[in-house]
N, C-alpha and C positions, 0 to 999 in steps of 0.2 A: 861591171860598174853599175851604179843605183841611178836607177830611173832619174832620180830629183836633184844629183848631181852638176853643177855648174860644167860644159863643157862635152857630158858625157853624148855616148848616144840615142840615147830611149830620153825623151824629155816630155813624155807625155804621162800622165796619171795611167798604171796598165785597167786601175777600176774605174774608173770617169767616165763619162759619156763619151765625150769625142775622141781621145785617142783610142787606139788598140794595139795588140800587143804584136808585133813584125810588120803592122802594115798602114793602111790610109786608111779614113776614116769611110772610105766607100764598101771595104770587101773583107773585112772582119767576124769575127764569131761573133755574134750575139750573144751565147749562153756564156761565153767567157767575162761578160760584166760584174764588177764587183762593189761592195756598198759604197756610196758619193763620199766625196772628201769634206771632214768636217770643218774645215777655215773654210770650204767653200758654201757649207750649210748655213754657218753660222753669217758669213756675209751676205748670201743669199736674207736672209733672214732679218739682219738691220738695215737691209737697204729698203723694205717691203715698210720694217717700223720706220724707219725716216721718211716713206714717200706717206704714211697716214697721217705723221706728225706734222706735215709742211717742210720735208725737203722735194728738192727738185734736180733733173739731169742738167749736164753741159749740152752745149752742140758738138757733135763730131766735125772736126777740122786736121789740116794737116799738122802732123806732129814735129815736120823740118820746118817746117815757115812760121811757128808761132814760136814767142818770146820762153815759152815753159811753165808761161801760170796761165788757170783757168778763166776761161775766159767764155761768154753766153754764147759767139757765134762760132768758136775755132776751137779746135782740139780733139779728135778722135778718141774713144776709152774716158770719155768725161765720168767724175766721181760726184756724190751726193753731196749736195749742200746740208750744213745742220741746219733747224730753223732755231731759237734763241729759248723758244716756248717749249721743246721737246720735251726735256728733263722734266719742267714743274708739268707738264698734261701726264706725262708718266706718273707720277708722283702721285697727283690728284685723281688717278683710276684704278692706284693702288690702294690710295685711302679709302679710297669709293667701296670698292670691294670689301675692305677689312671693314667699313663700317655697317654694308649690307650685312653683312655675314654677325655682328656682334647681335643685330637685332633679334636674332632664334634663340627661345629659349621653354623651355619644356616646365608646365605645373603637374605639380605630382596629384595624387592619387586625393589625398587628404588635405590639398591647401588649397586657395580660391588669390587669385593674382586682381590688383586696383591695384590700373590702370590709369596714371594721373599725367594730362599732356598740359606742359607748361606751368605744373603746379595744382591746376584743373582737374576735379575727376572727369573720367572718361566711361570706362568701365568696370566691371567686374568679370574675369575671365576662367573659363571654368579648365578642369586640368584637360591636358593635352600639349601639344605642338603649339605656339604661337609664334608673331613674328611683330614686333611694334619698332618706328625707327628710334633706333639708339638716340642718344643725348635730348632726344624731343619730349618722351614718353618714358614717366618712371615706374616701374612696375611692382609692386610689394606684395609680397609674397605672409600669406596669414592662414596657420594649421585651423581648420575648425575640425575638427575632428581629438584632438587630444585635450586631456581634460586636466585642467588647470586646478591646483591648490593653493589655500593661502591659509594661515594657522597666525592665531595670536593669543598672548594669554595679557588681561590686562586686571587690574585691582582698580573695584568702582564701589560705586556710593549703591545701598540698595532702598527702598521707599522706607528704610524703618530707621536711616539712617546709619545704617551698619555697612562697614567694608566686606567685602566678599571677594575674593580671585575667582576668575572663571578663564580656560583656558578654552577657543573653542575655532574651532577648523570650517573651511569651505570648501568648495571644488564647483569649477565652472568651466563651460565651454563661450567659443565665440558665435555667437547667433547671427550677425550680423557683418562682413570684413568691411564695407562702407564704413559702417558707423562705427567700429571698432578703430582704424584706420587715420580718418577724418575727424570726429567728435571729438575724442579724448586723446589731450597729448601723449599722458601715460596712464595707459589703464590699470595696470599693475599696483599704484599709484593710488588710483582712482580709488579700484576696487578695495584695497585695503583702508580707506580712508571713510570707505563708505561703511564695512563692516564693524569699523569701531565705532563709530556713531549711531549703527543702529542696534548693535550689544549695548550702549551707552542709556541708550533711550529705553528698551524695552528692560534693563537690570534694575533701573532708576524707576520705575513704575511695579516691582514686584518687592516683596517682604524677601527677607535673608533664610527663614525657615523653608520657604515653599523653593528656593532657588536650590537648596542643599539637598533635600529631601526630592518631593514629589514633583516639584515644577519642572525637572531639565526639559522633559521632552516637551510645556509645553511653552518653554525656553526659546528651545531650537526652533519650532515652528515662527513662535511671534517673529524670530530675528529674521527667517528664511523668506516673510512674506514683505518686513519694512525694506531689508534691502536689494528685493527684486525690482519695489518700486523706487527706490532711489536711482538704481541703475537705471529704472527707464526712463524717468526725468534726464538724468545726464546723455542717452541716447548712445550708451557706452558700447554698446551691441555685444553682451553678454548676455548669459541665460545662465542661472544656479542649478544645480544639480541637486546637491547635498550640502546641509548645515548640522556639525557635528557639534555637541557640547563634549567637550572628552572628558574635563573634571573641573566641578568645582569647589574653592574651600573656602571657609572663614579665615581670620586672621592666626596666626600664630600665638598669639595668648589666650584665647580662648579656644583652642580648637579641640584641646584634652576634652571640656564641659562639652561642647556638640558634638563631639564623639559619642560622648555616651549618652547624650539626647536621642544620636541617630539609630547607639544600638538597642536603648530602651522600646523605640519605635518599630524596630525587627521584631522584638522579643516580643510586643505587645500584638502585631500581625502575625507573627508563627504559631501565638497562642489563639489568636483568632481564626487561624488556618484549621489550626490540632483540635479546637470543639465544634467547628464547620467538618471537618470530616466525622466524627465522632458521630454528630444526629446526623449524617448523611449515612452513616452505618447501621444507629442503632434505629430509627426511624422506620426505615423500610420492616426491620424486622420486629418492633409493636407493629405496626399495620398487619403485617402478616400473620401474627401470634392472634390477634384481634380478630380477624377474617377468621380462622379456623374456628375459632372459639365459637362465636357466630354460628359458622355450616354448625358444627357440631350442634347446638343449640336448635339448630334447625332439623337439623335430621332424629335429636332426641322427642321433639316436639311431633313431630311426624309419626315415629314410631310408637309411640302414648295415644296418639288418637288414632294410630291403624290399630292399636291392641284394643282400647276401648271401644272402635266400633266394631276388632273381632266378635269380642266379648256379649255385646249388646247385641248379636246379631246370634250367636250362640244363645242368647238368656231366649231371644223371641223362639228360635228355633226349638229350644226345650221347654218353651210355655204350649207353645202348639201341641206337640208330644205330650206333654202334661196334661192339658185337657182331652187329649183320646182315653189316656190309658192311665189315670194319678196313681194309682197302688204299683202297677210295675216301675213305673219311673222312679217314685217313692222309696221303693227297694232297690232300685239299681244307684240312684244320687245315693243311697245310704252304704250301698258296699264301694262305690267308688271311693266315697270321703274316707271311709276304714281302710283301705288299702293304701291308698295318699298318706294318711296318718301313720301306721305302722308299719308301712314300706320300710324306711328311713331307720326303724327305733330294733333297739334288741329285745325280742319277744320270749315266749314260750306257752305254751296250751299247755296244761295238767287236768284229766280227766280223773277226777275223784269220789270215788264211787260211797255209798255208804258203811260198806264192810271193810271197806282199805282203812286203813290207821292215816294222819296228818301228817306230810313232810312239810321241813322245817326247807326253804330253799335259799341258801347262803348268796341272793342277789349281788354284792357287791363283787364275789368271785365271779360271778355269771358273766356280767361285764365283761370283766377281764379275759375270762378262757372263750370269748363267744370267737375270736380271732383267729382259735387252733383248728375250729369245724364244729358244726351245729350237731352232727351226731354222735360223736367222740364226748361230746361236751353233757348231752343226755344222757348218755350210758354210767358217766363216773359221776353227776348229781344223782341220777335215778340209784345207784350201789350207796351212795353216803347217805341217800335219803334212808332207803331200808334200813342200813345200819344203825342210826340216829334214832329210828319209830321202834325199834326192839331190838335193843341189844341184847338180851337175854335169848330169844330164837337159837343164837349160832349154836346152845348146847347138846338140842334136842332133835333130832333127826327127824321126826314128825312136825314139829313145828319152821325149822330149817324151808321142810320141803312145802309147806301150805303156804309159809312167807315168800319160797319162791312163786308158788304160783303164785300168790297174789301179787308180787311184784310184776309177771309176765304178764296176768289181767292190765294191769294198772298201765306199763308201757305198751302195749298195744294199744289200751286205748286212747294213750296219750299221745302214741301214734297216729293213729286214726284221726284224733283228731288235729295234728299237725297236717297228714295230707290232705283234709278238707279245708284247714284253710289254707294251706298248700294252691287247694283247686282254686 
């Protein structure tokens, strides 16, 4: 039969505390205990919350002599009173808690937390772990670290009276999360509100030509520095970055005509570019043509008066010599000049005696055959010569042979005197 059975015989819990299992509570195993009964944990448990709540016990009294309801002075096994307040004090330390607990809340890396209690700033809270009490304390959370854009393209009036479109971009961080926060209901707003105004202001003070042309970039500056100070009048707590012009045009009916304004004004700078490099090319090199010309000039100068004061320095040194010895020098200046002079020329010595007959000698061939060799060249003048001064000799054997001698007189000493001037 089961222990918890009405009637049975085991009527004790065999894992309880005070029963055990065959016997009394005095002489039982100890290690035989098993885990408490849980109606008895759990009543254990709301009797401890009803006695912190404001309940309270009965008195013990007898259980045959009293009517059957609880009562302060009688009744043995008295049970808890509830007190009225239990329920809502429970209630109100669970709200307690859930509201502790909402106040934790983590800034990241990049954002900065203002902190406003009751409406009121408080603080500025830097990232980490915080803890503010919930419903009291609003915390706003604002990136200063990521960088904001804002682009517009708008059509304005430019100082010359002419419309222009100009389309032109920003980017900005938060500098400030107070004033960012606090100051300006909607910065986003704000800030775009303030970029047109001051594109407005600085287009409206420039010509249409310099806005197309050469002005953007310094377009972009004027607009970057009026509305940094607008923002700071407003106390917006931003900081610009960059101010981009990305493009701007004239109106649609005339934009063909300043089109080719704009490409007339390329053509006119790439031809100014094309004859800027040109004398950067040809420049360098007259200078350098020029320079050489120059040295050269210099060092021909140089060598004229090193020759001239060789020369002069040479005329002294053969004056000196002059005055030792004038007849030898005399003759020597006089065969040097002669050998300078017909070094150079095609010669010939002819020794012609009184009994030799007159050759006739055909100079202009001379010339010509001097190139074959100067002895080849005597030998066939010296035979045409003889031949030419008596052609009648060849018949007579006597006369043959005294014309040869005389011919062998005659070259010898024509010879002879070749090798003297030879020497």
């Amino acid at each position: 039969m089961a222990w918890n059975e009405p009637g049975g015989g085991n009527q004790h819990d065999p894992w309880g505390g005070g029963g055990r299992r065959g016997g009394s509570g005095g002489g039982g195993d100890k290690n035989n205990q098993g885990p408490p009964d849980l109606d008895e944990a759990l009543k254990k448990f709301q009797d401890k919350l009803n006695s912190m709540l404001g309940g309270r016990k009965k008195g013990s009294g007898n259980k045959g002599g009293g009517n059957g309801d609880n009562n302060k002075g009688g009744g043995g096994g008295g049970k808890l009173s509830r007190s009225p307040f239990t329920l809502p004090g429970l209630l109100l330390i669970v709200a307690l808690a859930v509201w502790a607990a909402s106040g934790f809340y983590l800034v990241d890396q990049a954002e900065r937390g203002v902190v406003l209690r009751f409406g009121k700033f408080q603080e500025v809270v830097t990232p980490g772990l915080h803890w503010n009490p919930p419903l009291i304390d609003e915390v706003r959370m604002v990136n200063v670290t990521r960088v904001r854009s804002l682009q517009q393209t708008q059509a304005m009036l430019t100082q010359d009276e002419n419309i222009v479109s100009v389309e032109i971009s920003a980017q900005y961080q938060v500098a400030n999360p107070k004033d960012f926060v606090l100051n300006v209901r909607d910065p986003a707003l704000s800030m775009e509100n303030a970029l047109d105004s001051a594109l407005r202001h600085v287009v409206g003070g420039t010509d249409m030509i310099d806005i197309l042309t050469s002005g953007r970039e310094i377009l972009g500056s004027a607009v970057f520095s009026r509305l940094q100070s607008y923002l700071d009048s407003y106390g917006a707590g931003i900081r610009l970055q960059t101010i981009n012009v990305e493009s701007t045009s004239p109106p649609d009916a005339v934009r063909d005509a300043f089109d080719d304004v704009i490409r007339a004004r390329e053509d006119r700078q790439r031809t100014i570019n094309q004859a800027m490099a040109y004398a950067n090319a040809i420049i360098p090199k007259a200078q350098g043509q020029a320079q050489r010309l120059i040295e050269q000039g210099q060092g021909y100068r140089e060598s004229v008066v090193a020759e001239s004061r060789g020369q002069a320095n040479r005329f002294g040194a053969l004056l000196a010599e002059y005055q030792l010895a004038p007849e030898i020098l005399r003759q020597r200046l006089y065969l040097d000049t002669l050998s300078e002079v017909y070094g150079n020329n095609a010669k010939m010595l002819i020794d012609v005696s009184e009994q030799s007959p007159l050759m006739v000698l055909p100079l202009e061939r001379l010339t010509s055959t001097l190139g074959g060799g100067r002895a080849g060249s005597e030998g066939s003048l010296s035979s045409q010569g003889d031949a030419a001064a008596d052609p009648g000799m060849s018949s007579s054997p006597n006369s043959s042979s005294s014309s040869d001698s005389s011919s062998g007189n005659n070259r010898n000493s024509a010879t002879s005197g070749i090798r003297r001037e030879g020497r």
